[in-house]
C-alpha positions as CSV (number, residue, x, y, z in Angstrom):
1,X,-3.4,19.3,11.7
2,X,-2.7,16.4,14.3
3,X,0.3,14.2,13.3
4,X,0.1,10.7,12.0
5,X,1.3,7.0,13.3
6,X,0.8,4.5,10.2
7,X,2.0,0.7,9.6
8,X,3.5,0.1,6.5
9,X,4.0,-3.4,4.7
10,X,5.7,-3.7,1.6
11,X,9.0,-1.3,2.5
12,X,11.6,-4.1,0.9
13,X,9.7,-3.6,-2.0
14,X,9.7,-0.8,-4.6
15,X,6.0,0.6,-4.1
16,X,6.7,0.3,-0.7
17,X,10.1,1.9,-0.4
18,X,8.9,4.6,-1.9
19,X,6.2,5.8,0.3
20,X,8.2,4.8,3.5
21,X,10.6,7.6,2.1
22,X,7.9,9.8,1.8
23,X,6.5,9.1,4.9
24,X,9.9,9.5,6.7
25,X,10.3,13.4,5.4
26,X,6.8,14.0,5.8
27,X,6.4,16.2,8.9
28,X,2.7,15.1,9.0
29,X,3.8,11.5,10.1
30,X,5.1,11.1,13.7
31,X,5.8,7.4,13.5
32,X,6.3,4.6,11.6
33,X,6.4,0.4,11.8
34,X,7.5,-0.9,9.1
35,X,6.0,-4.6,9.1
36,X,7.5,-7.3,6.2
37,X,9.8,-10.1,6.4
38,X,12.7,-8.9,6.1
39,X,14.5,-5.6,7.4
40,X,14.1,-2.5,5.6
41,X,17.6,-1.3,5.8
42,X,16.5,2.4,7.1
43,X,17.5,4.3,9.7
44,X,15.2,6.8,11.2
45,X,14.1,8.6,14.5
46,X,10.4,8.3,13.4
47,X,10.6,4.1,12.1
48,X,10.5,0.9,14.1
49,X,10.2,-2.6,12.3
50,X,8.6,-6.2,13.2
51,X,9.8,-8.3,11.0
52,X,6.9,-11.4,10.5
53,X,8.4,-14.4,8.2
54,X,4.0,-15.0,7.7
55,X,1.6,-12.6,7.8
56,X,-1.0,-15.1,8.0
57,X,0.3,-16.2,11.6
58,X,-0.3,-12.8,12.7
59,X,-2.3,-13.0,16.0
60,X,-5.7,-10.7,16.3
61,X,-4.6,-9.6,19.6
62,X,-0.7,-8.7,19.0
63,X,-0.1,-5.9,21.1
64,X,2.4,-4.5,18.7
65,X,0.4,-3.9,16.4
66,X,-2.4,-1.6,18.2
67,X,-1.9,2.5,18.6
68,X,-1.8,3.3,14.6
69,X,-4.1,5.6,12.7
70,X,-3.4,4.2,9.5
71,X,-1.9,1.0,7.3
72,X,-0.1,1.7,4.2
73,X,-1.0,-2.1,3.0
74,X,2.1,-1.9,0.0
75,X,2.8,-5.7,-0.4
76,X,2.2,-7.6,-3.1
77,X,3.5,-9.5,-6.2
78,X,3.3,-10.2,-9.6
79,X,1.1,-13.0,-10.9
80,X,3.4,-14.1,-13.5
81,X,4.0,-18.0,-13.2
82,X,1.8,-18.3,-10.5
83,X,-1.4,-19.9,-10.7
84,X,-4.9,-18.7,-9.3
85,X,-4.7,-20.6,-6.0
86,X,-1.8,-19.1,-5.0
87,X,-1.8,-15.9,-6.4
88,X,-5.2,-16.1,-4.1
89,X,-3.7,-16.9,-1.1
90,X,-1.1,-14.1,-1.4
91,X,-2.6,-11.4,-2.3
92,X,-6.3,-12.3,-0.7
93,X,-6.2,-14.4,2.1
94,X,-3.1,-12.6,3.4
95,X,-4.0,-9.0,2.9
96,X,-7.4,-10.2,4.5
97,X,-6.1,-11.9,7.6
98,X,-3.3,-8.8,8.5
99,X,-6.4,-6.2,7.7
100,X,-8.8,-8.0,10.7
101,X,-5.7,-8.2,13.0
102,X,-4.7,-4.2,12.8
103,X,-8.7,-3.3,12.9
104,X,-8.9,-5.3,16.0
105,X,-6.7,-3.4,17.4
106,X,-7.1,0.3,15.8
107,X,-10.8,0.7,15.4
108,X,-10.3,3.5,13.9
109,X,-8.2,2.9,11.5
110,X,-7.9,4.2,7.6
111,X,-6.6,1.2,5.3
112,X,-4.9,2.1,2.4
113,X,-4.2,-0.8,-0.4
114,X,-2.0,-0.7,-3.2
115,X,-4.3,-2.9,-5.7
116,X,-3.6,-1.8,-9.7
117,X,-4.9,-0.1,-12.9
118,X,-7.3,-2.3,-14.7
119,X,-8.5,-3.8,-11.6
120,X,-12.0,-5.9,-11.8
121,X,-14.2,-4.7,-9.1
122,X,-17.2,-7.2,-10.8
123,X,-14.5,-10.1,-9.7
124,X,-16.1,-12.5,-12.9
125,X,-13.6,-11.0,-15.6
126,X,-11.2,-12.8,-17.9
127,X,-8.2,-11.5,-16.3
128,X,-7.1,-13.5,-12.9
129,X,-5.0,-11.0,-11.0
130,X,-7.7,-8.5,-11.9
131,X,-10.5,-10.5,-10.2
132,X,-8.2,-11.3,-7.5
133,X,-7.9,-7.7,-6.8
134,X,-11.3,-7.0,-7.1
135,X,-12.3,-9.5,-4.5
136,X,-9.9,-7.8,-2.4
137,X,-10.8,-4.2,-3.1
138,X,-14.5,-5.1,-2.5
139,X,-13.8,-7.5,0.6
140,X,-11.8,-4.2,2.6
141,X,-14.7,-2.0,2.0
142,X,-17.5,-3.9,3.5
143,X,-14.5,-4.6,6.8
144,X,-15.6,-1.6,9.4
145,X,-12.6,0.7,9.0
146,X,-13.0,4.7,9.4
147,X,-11.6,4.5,5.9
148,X,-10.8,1.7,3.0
149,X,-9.1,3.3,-0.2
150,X,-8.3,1.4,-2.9
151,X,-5.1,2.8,-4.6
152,X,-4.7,1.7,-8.3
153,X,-1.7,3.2,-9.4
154,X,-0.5,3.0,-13.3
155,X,3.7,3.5,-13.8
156,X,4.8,4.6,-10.6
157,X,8.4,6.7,-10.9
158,X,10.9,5.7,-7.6
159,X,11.9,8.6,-5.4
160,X,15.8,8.9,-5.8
161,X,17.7,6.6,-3.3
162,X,15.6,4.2,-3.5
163,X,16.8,0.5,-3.8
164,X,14.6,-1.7,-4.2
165,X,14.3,-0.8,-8.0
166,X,14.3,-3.9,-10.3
167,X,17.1,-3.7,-13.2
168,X,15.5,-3.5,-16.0
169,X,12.9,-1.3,-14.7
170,X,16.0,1.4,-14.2
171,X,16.5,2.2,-18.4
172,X,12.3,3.0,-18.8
173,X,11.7,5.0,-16.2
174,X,12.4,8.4,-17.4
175,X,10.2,7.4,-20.6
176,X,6.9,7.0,-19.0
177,X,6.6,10.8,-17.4
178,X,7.5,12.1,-20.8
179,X,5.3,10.3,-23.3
180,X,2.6,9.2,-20.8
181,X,2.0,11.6,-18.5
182,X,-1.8,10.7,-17.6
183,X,-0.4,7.5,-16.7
184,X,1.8,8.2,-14.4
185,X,2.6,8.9,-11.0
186,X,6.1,9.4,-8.5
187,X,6.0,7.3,-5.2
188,X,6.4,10.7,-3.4
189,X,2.7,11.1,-5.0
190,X,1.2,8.0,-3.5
191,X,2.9,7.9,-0.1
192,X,1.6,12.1,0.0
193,X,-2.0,11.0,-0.9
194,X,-2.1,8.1,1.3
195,X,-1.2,10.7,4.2
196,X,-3.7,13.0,3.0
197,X,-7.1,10.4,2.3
198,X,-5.9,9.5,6.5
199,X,-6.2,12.9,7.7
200,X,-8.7,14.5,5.0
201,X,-10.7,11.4,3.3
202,X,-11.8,11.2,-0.2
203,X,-15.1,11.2,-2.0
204,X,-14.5,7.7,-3.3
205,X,-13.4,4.5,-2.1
206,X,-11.4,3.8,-5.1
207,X,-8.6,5.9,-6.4
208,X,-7.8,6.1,-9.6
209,X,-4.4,8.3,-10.8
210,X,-6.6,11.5,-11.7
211,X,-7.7,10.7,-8.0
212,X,-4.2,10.0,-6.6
213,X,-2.6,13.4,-8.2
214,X,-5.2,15.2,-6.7
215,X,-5.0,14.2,-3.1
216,X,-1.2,14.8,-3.6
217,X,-1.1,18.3,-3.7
């Protein structure tokens, strides 16, 4: 099975932290840019950052960005306190807009997005961050990549070292494993299923934790 060479966004952060660690020990991926605004703090043969203070000033035809099979899209943030506009321009407009420019310049590419349990892929539900994910499930599918896979996740358990791991995240998460296993996944899980839906694909766009434990293995 031919090696990998994925972007990653999202690495300060704990979702994606977690699969850059994978990713890193992972002897089916032979390279790595890390893209986010800030550095990762890594070290590694295999990685190589660009560090963009705006994804939306991202140029289609950025050299750096072409030569990948695969983006790890693991950016994101909560949509507490924030209203609907901006929430919208976050999480929509600016996974949209860094999407076009790495298909521009990998047509071939598998996308892989982080979106969340509970998601609303009928984008007209009560729930705003729900709809906001929908829109941007449904918007990646109809792009043109070899592959768009929506990863929604439930509790998500870090992989030891990392730390990016908020504070009072720390006490709970040896709780969720135990007394809700069907809900729950490691970050080694996702990161190993995002490398295997690249080389392998999966029957379905949109990945569920059932669906994520089983491309794990």
């Amino acid at each position: 099975m031919n090696s990998i060479k994925i972007i990653i966004t999202g690495a300060t952060g704990m979702v994606g932290e977690g699969v850059l660690m994978e990713c890193l020990e992972n002897p089916n991926v032979s390279e790595i840019l890390s893209i986010s605004r800030k550095p990762s703090g890594k070290n590694h043969p295999k990685l190589k950052e660009y560090l963009v203070s705006d994804f939306l000033s991202i140029d289609m035809n950025d050299e750096k960005l072409k030569g990948y099979d695969a983006c790890f899209f693991c950016a994101g943030i909560s949509s507490v306190g924030i209203n609907e506009q901006d929430y919208t321009k976050i999480t929509y407009d600016t996974t949209l807009h860094f999407a076009k420019a790495v298909l521009h310049q990998n047509p071939e590419m598998v996308f892989s997005y982080v979106s969340g349990a509970h998601t609303d892929s009928t984008e007209s539900g009560k729930i705003m961050w729900a709809r906001v994910k929908g829109r941007t499930e449904n918007a990646l599918k109809k792009m043109g990549f070899n592959g768009a896979y929506n990863f929604r996740p439930g509790f998500m358990k870090p992989v030891d070292g990392q730390v990016n791991v908020k504070w009072f995240f720390k006490p709970l998460i040896w709780l969720f494993p135990v007394f809700l296993p069907t809900k729950s996944l490691t970050l080694h899980e996702v990161g190993r299923a995002m490398i295997n839906v690249t080389q392998k694909g999966y029957p379905t766009a949109t990945l569920e934790i059932r669906d994520i434990k089983n491309l794990a293995i």
